[in-house]
LOKOLVO-453188 format. One record per residue (C-alpha): residue in three letters; z, x, y. Coordinates in nm, 3 decimals, padded with zeros to 5 digits. Each point is the difference from the previous one (the first is absolute). Example, Ala and Ser with C-alpha at 12.3 -4.5 7.8 and 13.67 -1.06 7.14 Angstrom:
! LOKOLVO-453188
('ALA'; (00.780; 01.230; -00.450))
('SER'; (-00.066; 00.137; 00.344))
***
This chain:
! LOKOLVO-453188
('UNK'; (-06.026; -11.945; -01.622))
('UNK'; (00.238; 00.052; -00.273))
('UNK'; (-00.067; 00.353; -00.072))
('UNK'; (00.315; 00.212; 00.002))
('UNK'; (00.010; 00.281; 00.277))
('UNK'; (00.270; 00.269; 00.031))
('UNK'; (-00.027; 00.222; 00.326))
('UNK'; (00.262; 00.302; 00.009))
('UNK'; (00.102; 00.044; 00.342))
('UNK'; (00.001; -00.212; 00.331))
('UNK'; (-00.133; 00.254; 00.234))
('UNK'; (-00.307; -00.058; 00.171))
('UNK'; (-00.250; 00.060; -00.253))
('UNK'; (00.221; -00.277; -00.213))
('UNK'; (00.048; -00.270; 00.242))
('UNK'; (-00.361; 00.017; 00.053))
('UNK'; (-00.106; -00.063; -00.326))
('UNK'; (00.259; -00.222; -00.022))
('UNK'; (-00.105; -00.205; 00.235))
('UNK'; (-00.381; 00.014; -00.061))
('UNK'; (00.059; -00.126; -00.315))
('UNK'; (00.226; -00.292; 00.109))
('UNK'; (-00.315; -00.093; 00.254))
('UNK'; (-00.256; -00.013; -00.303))
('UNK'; (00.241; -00.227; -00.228))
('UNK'; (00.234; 00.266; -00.186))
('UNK'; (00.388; -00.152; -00.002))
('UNK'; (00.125; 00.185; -00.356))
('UNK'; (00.037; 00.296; 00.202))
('UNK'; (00.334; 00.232; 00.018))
('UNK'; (00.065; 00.267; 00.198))
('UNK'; (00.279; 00.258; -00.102))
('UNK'; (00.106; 00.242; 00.269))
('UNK'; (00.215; 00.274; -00.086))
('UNK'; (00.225; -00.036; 00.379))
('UNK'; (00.196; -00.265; 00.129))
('UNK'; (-00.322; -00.081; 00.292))
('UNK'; (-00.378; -00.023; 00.033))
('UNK'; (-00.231; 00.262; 00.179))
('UNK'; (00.010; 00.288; -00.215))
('UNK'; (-00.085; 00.287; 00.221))
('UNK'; (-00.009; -00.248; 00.311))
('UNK'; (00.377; -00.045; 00.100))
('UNK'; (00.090; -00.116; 00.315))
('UNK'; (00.370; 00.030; 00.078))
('UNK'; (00.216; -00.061; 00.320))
('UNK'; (00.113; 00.269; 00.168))
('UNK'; (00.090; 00.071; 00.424))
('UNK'; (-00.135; -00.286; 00.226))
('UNK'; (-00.219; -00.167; -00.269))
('UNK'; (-00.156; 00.155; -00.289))
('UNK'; (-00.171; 00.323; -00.159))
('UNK'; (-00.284; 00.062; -00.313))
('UNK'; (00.182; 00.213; -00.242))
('UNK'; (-00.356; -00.007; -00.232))
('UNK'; (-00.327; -00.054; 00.140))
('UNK'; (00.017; -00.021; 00.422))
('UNK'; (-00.337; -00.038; 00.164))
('UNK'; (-00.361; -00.169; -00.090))
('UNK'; (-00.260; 00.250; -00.014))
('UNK'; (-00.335; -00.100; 00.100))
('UNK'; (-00.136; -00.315; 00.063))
('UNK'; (-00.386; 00.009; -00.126))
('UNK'; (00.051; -00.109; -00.399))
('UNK'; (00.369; -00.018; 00.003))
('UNK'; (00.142; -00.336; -00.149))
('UNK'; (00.305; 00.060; 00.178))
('UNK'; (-00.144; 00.019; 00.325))
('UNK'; (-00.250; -00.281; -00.104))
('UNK'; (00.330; -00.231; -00.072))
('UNK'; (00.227; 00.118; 00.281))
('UNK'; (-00.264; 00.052; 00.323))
('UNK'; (-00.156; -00.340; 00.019))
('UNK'; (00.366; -00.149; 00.059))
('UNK'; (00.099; 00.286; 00.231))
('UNK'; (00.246; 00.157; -00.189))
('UNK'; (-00.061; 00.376; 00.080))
('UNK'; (-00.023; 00.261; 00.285))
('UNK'; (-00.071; 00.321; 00.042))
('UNK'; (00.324; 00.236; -00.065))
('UNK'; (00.116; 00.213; 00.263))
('UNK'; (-00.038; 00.292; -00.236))
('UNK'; (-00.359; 00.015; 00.009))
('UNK'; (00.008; 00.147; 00.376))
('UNK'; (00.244; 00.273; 00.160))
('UNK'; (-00.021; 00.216; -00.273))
('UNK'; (00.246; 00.326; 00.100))
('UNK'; (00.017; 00.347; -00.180))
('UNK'; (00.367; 00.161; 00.045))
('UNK'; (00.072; 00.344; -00.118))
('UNK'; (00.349; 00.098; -00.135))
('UNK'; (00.101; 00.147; 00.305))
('UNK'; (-00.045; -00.295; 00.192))
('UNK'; (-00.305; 00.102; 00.152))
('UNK'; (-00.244; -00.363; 00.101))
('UNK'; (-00.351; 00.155; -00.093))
('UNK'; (-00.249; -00.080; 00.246))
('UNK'; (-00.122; -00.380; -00.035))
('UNK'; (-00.360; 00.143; 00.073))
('UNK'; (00.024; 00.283; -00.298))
('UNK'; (00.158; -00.278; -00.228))
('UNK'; (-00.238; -00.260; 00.090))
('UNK'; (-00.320; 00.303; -00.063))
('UNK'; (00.148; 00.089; -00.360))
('UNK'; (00.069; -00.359; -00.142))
('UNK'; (-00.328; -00.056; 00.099))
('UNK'; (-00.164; 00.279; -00.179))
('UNK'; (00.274; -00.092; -00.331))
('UNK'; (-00.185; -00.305; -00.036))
('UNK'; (-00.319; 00.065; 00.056))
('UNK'; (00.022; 00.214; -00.256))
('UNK'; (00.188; -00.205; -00.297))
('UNK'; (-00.294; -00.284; 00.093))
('UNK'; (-00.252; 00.199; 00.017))
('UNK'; (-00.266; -00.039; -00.278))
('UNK'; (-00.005; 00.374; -00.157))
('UNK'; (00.334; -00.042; -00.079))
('UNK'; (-00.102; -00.230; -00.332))
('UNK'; (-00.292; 00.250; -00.080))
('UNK'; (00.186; 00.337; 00.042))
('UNK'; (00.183; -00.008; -00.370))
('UNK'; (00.303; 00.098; 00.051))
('UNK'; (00.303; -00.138; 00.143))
('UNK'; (00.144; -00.143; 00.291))
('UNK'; (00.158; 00.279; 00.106))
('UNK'; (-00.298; 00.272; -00.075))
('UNK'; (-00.211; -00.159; 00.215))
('UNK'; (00.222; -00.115; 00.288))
('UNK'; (00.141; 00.377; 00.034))
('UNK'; (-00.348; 00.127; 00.014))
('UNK'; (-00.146; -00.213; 00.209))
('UNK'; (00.280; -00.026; 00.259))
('UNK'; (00.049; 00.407; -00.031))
('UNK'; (-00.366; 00.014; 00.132))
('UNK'; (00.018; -00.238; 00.236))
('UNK'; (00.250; 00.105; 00.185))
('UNK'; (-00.080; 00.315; 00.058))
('UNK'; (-00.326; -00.148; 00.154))
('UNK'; (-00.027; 00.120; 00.364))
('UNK'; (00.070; -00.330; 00.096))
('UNK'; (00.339; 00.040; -00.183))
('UNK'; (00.097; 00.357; 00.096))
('UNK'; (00.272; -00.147; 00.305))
('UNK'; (00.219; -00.136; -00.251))
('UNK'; (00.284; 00.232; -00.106))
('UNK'; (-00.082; 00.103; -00.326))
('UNK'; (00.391; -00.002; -00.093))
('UNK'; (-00.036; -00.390; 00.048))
('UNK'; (-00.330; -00.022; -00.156))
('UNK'; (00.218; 00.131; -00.350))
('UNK'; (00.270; -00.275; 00.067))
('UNK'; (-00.217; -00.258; 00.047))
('UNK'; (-00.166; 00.082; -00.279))
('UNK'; (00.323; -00.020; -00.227))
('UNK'; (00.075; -00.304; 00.175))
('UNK'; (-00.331; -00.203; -00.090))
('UNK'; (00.077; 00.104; -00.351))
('UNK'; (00.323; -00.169; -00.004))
('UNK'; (-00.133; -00.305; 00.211))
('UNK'; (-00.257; -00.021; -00.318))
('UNK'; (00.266; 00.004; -00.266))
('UNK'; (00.139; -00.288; 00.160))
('UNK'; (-00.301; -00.162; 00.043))
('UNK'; (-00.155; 00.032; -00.313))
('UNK'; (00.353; 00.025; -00.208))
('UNK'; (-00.071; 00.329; -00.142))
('UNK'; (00.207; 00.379; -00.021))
('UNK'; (-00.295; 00.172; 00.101))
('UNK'; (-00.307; -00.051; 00.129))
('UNK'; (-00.152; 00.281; -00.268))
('UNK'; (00.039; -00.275; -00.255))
('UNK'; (-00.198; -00.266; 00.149))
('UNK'; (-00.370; 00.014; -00.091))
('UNK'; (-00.261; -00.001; 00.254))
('UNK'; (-00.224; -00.249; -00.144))
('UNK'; (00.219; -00.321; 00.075))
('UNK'; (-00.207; -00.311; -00.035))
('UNK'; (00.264; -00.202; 00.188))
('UNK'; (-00.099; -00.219; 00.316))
('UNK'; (00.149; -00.062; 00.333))
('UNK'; (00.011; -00.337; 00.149))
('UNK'; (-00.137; 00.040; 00.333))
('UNK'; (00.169; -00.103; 00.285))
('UNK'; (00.339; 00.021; 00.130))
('UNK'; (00.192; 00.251; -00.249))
('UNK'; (00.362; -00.104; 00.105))
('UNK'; (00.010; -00.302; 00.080))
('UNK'; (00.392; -00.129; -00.025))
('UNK'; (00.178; -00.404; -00.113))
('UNK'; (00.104; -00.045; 00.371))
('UNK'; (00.413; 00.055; -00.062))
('UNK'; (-00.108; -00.243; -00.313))
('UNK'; (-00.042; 00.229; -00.280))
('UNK'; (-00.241; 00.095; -00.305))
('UNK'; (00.168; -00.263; -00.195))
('UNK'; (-00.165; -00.232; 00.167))
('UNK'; (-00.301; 00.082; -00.194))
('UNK'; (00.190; -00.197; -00.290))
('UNK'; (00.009; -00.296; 00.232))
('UNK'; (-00.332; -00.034; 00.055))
('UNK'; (-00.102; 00.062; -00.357))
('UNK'; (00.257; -00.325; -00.107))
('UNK'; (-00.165; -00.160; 00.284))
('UNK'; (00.350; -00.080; 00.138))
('UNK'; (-00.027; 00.212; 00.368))
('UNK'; (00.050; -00.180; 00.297))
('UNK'; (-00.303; 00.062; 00.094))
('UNK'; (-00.182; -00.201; -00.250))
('UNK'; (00.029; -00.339; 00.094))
('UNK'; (-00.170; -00.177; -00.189))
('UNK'; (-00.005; 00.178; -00.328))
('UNK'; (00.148; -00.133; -00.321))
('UNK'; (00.317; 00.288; -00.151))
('UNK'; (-00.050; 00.122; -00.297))
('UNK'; (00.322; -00.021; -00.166))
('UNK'; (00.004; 00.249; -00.257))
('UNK'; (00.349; 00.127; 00.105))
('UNK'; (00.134; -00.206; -00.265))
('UNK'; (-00.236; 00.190; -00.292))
('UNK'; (00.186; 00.299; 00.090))
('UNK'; (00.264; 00.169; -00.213))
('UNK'; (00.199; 00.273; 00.184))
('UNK'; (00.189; 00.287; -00.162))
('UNK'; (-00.247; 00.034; -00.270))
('UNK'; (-00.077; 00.353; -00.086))
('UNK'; (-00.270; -00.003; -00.276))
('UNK'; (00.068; 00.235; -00.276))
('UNK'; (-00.282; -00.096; -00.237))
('UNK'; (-00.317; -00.106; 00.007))
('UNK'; (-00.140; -00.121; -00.375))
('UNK'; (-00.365; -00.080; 00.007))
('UNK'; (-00.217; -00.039; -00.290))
('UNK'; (-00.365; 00.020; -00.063))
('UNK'; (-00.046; -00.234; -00.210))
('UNK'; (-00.075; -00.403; 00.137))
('UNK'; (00.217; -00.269; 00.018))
('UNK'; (00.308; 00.255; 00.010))
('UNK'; (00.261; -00.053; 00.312))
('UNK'; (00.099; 00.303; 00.197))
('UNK'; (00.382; 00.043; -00.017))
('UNK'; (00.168; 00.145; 00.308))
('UNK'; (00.372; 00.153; -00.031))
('UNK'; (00.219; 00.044; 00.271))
('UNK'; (00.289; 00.194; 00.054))
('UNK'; (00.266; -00.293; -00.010))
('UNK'; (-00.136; -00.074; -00.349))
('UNK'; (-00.213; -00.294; 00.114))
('UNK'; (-00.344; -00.053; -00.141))
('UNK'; (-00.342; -00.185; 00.113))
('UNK'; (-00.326; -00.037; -00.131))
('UNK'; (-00.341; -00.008; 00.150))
('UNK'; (-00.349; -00.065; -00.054))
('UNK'; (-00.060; 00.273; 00.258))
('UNK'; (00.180; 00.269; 00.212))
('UNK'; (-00.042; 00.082; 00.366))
('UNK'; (00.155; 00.349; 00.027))
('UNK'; (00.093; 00.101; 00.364))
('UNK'; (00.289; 00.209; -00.014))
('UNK'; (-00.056; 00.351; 00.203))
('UNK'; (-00.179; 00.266; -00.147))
('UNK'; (00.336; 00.213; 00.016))
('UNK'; (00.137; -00.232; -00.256))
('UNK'; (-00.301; 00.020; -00.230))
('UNK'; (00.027; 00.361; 00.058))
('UNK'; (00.371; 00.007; -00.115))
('UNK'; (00.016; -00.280; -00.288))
('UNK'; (-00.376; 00.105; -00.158))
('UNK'; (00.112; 00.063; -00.335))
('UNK'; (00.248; -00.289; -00.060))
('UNK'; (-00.150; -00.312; 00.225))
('UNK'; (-00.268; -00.094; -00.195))
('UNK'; (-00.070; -00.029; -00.387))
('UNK'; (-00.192; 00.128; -00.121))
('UNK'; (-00.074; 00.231; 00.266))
('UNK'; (-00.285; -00.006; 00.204))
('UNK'; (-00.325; 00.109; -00.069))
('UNK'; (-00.001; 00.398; 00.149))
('UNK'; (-00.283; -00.087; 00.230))
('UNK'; (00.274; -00.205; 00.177))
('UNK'; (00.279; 00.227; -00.071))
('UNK'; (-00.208; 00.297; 00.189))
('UNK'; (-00.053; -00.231; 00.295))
('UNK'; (00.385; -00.084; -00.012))
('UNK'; (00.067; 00.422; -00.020))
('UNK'; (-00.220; 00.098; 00.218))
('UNK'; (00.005; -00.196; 00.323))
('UNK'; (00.249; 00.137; 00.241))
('UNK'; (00.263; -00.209; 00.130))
('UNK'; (00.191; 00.160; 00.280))
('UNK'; (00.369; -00.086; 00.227))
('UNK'; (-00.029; -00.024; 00.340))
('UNK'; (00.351; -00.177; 00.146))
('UNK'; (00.126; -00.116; 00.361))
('UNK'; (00.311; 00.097; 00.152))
('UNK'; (00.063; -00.213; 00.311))
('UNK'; (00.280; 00.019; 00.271))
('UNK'; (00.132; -00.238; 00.231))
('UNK'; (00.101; 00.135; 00.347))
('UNK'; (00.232; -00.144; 00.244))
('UNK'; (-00.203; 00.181; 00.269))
('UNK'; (-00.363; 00.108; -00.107))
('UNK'; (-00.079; 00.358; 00.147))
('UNK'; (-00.335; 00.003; -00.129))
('UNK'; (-00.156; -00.289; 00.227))
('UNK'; (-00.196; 00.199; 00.259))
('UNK'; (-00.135; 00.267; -00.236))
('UNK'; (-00.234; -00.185; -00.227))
('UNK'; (-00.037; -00.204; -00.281))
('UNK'; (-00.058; 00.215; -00.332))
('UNK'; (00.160; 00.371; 00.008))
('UNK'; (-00.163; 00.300; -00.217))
('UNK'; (00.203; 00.235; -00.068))
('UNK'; (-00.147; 00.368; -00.014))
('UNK'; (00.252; 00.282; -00.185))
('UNK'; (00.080; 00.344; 00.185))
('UNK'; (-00.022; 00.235; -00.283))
('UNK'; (00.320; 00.108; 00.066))
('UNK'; (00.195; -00.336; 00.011))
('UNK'; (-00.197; -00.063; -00.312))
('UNK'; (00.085; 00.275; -00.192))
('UNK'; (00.380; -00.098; 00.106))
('UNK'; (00.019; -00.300; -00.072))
('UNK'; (-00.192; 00.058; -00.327))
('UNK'; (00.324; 00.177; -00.138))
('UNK'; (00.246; -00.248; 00.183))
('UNK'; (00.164; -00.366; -00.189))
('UNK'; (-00.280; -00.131; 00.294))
('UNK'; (-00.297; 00.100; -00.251))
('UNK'; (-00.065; -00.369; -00.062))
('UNK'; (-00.137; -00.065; 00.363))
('UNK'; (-00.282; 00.239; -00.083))
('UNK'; (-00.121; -00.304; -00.133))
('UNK'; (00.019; -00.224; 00.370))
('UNK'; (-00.333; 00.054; 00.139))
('UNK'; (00.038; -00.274; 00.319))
('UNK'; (00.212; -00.204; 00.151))
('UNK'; (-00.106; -00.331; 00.143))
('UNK'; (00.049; -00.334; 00.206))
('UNK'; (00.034; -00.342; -00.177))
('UNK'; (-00.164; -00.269; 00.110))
('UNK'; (00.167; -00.253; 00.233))
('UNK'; (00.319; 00.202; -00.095))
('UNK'; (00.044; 00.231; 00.332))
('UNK'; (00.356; 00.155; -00.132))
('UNK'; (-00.140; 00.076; -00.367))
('UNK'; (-00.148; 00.332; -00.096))
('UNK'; (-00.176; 00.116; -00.319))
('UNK'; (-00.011; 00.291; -00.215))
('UNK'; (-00.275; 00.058; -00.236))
('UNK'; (00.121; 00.154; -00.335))
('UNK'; (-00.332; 00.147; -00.221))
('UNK'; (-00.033; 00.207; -00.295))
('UNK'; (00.262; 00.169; -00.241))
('UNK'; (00.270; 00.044; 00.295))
('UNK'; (-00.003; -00.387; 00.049))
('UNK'; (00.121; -00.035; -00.392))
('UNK'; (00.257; 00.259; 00.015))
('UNK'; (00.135; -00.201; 00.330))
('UNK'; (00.020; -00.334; -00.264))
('UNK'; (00.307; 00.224; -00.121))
('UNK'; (00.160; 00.047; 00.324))
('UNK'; (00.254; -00.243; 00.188))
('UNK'; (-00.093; -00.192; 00.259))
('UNK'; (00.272; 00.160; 00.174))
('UNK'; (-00.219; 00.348; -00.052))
('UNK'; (-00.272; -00.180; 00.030))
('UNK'; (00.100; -00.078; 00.361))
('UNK'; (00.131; 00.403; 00.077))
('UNK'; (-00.279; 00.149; -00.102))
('UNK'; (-00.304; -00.214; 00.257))
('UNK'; (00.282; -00.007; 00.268))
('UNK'; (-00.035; 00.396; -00.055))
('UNK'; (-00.370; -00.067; 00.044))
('UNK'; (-00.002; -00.198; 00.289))
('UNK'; (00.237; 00.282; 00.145))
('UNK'; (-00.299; 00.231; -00.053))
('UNK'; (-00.293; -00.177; 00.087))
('UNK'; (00.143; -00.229; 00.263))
('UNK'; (00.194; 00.301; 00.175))
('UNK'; (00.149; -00.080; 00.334))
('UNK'; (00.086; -00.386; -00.092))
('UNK'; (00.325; -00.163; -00.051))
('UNK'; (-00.045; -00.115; -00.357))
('UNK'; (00.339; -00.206; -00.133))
('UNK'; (00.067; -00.119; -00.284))
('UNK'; (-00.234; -00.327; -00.135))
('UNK'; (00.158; -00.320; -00.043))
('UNK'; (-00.066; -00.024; -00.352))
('UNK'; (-00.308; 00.125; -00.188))
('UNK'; (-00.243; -00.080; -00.290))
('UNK'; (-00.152; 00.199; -00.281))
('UNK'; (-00.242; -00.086; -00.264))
('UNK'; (-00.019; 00.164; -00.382))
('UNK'; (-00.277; -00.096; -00.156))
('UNK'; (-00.039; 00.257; -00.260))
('UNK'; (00.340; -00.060; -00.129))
('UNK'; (-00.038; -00.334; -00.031))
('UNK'; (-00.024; -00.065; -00.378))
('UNK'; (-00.190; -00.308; 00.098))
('UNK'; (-00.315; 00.157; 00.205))
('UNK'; (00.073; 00.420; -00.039))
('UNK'; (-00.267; 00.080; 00.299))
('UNK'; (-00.146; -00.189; 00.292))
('UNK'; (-00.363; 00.037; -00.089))
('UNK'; (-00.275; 00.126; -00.208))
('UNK'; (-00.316; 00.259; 00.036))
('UNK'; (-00.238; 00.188; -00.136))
('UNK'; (00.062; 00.338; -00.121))
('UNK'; (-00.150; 00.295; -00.140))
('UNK'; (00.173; -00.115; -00.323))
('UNK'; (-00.234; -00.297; 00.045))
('UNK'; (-00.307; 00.180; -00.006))
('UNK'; (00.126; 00.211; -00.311))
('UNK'; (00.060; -00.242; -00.211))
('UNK'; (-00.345; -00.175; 00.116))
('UNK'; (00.203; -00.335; 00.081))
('UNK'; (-00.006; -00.216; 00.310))
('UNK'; (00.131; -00.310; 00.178))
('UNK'; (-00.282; -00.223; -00.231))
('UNK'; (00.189; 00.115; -00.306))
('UNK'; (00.323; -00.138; 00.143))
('UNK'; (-00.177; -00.325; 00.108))
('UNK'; (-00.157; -00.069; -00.412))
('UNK'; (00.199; -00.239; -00.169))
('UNK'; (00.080; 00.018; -00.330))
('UNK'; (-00.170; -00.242; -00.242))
('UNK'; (00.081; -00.204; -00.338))
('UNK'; (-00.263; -00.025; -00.252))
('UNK'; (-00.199; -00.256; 00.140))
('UNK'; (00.005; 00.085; 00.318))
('UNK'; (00.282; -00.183; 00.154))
('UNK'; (00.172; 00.244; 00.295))
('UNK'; (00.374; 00.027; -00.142))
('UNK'; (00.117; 00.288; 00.221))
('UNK'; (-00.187; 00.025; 00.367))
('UNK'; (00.160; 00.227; 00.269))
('UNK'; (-00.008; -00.014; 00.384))
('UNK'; (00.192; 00.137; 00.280))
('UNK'; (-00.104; 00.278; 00.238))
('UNK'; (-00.123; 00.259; -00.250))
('UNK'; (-00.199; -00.246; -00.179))
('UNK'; (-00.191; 00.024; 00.318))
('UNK'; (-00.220; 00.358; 00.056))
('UNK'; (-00.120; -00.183; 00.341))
('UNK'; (00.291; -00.081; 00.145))
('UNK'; (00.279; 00.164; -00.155))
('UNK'; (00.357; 00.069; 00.165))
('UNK'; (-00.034; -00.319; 00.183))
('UNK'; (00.122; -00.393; 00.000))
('UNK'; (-00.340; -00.101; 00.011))
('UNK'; (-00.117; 00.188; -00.255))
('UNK'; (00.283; -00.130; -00.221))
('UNK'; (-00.069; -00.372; 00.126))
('UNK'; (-00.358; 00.062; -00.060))
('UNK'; (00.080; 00.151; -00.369))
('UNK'; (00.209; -00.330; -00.049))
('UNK'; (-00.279; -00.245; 00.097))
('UNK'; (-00.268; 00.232; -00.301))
('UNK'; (00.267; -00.071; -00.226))
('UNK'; (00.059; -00.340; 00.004))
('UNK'; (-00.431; -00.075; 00.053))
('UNK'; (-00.019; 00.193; -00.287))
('UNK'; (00.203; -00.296; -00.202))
('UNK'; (-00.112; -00.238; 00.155))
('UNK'; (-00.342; 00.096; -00.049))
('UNK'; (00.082; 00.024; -00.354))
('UNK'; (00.098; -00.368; -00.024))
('UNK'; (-00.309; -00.099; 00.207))
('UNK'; (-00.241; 00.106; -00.283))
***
């Protein structure tokens, strides 16, 4: 097929269009990618023993999840040991009782699954407080300290932001029509890593024997930031797509997956002309939040006996200190927790608008300021120094500017949605010139790899659909 394909970015919404379209015949194809690697938000680095996700960690679901439907078959995935031994530590050090913890998680997520939640029209956090507030102080609830029932409560706020990528959970609407993949939610790449994922897409994993690569390595073009997009509505008319080395390509059509942070940030000079505003609203008004890792390396792990995943719960008091202290930042950490298959590693879990004021901070602070934590909430342990220690910025990163998207209130406002996102953009005779994937092209799956995989695979059926006819 001698059409001419441009894809902008080799995460793995790209490579999977990439190579979809290499399977059904497509070799004109170029992908530029604005870093020196391919993954996008999945990046697998070394780091202690073997090696850590910096992006995207854990495969969440199984039930209509192409990632688990690619990576289970060839038994590639297990269960991560943070979905058990969940702990709650106060700021004092006190270990809250495992059968208290275990009695309010439970109750959390009943509540954010259960079914009112979508028809209660509000937000997240209207209906949660409400409906946990009168819960708990259900006879059934009464034993439990009512001190801890208020810290837990702060504390599932902040294990939301993190989950969901947003600052508060009185910005995220009520009436999400996302999905969950049933299943195992954390399942983990066995010490192997997300990137992986990219493997098995090029068909060149270990694991498939048999299978033919796809080499479409060599149709990518690294350090390419795109500057410009030119498309024209009229037929017959190339797209012409500026970089910012002053190189130049043209296209009969344009696979956009570059994060929704960028869009966000570049809206007004990436395309001409600009986009229609039914796409611009979509581009406005879905969220896209920072949620970033800090992880340790331990010469002696002092955590091993306690658990797997640590909560932390704030004393008012040590909260209102710290509030005013050069420690505000860790406001921001709402767990700790275990890597897998990497027994001297420990994570930190940076959410919200704390975990982009840390992007400004020095490792060196970086590492002060959760040793102070871990002084706090792991009181009695010898704690030394790590070995060495990892951080992740994805907000400041010019080249991403967030970890993933959402929907907002904004969303609703401006009466847009992931469908407008997913549109592409049209010449006069109905040829797709611009078509855009990635996670929040996807309203069922966004946030995730295999929503972005899945959003890769529309994209390129929807050209070579095209051709078909």
């Amino acid at each position: 097929m001698s059409a001419r394909v441009v894809i902008i970015g080799a995460g793995s919404a790209g490579i999977a269009a990439a190579t979809r379209l290499y399977e059904h015949g497509f070799r004109n194809v170029t992908i530029l990618e604005a870093t020196g690697r391919i993954g996008g938000r999945v990046h697998t680095v070394p780091f202690g023993e073997n090696v850590i996700d910096c992006g995207a960690q854990w495969c969440h679901g199984e039930k209509n999840n192409v990632v688990y439907e690619m990576a289970g078959p060839l038994a590639l995935l297990e269960s991560s040991v943070v979905a058990e031994k969940n702990v709650l530590l106060k700021s004092d050090g006190e270990v809250v009782q495992q059968e208290q913890t275990d009695r309010l998680m439970i109750l959390a997520e009943r509540i954010v699954e259960s079914e009112d939640l979508y028809n209660s029209g509000g937000t997240l956090g209207d209906f949660f407080v409400e409906r946990f507030t009168k819960e708990v102080n259900e006879e059934k609830m009464k034993d439990i300290d009512r001190k801890l029932v208020r810290q837990f409560l702060e504390f599932y706020h902040g294990y939301q932001k993190g989950y969901i990528a947003i600052d508060s959970w009185y910005d995220y609407p009520a009436d999400d029509d996302s999905e969950d993949c049933e299943g195992d939610d954390s399942l983990s790449w066995m010490g192997k890593g997300y990137k992986s994922i990219l493997d098995l897409l090029m068909k060149r994993h270990p694991s498939q024997n048999n299978a033919e690569p796809i080499p479409i390595e060599k149709n990518i073009e690294f350090n390419k930031f795109v500057e410009n997009i030119h498309w024209n509505k009229g037929p017959d008319q190339p797209i012409t797509i500026r970089c910012a080395d002053g190189s130049r390509y043209e296209a009969s059509h344009v696979i956009i997956t570059v994060s929704l942070g960028v869009l966000k940030e570049n809206i007004n000079t990436l395309f001409t002309p600009q986009l229609p505003s039914v796409k611009q609203n979509a581009i406005k008004g879905i969220h896209f939040g920072t949620v970033n890792k800090a992880i340790f390396e331990f010469e002696t792990p002092f955590w091993t006996e306690m658990g797997n995943t640590f909560g932390l719960l704030w004393n008012s008091e040590e909260l209102e200190k710290i509030r005013t202290s050069k420690y505000a930042w860790t406001e921001g950490v709402s767990a700790f927790f275990k890597i897998d298959r990497q027994p001297k590693l420990l994570g930190a879990w940076m959410m919200g608008k704390e975990c982009r004021q840390a992007e400004l901070i020095p490792d060196s602070e970086i590492t002060e300021g959760i040793l102070f934590l871990l002084g706090m909430f792991f009181k009695n342990k010898q704690i030394d120094q790590p070995l060495r220690m990892k951080t992740t910025q994805w907000f400041s990163d010019p080249y991403f500017r967030g970890s993933y998207s959402s929907p907002s209130l904004a969303t609703r406002l401006l009466k847009t949605d992931y469908k407008d996102m997913a549109i592409p953009l049209t010449d006069s005779l109905g040829t797709p010139a611009l078509l855009f994937a990635g996670e929040a092209t996807n309203g069922l799956h966004y946030g995730t790899v295999h929503g972005a995989i899945k959003s890769g695979w529309r994209e390129a059926d929807r050209i070579i659909n095209f051709y078909k006819k």
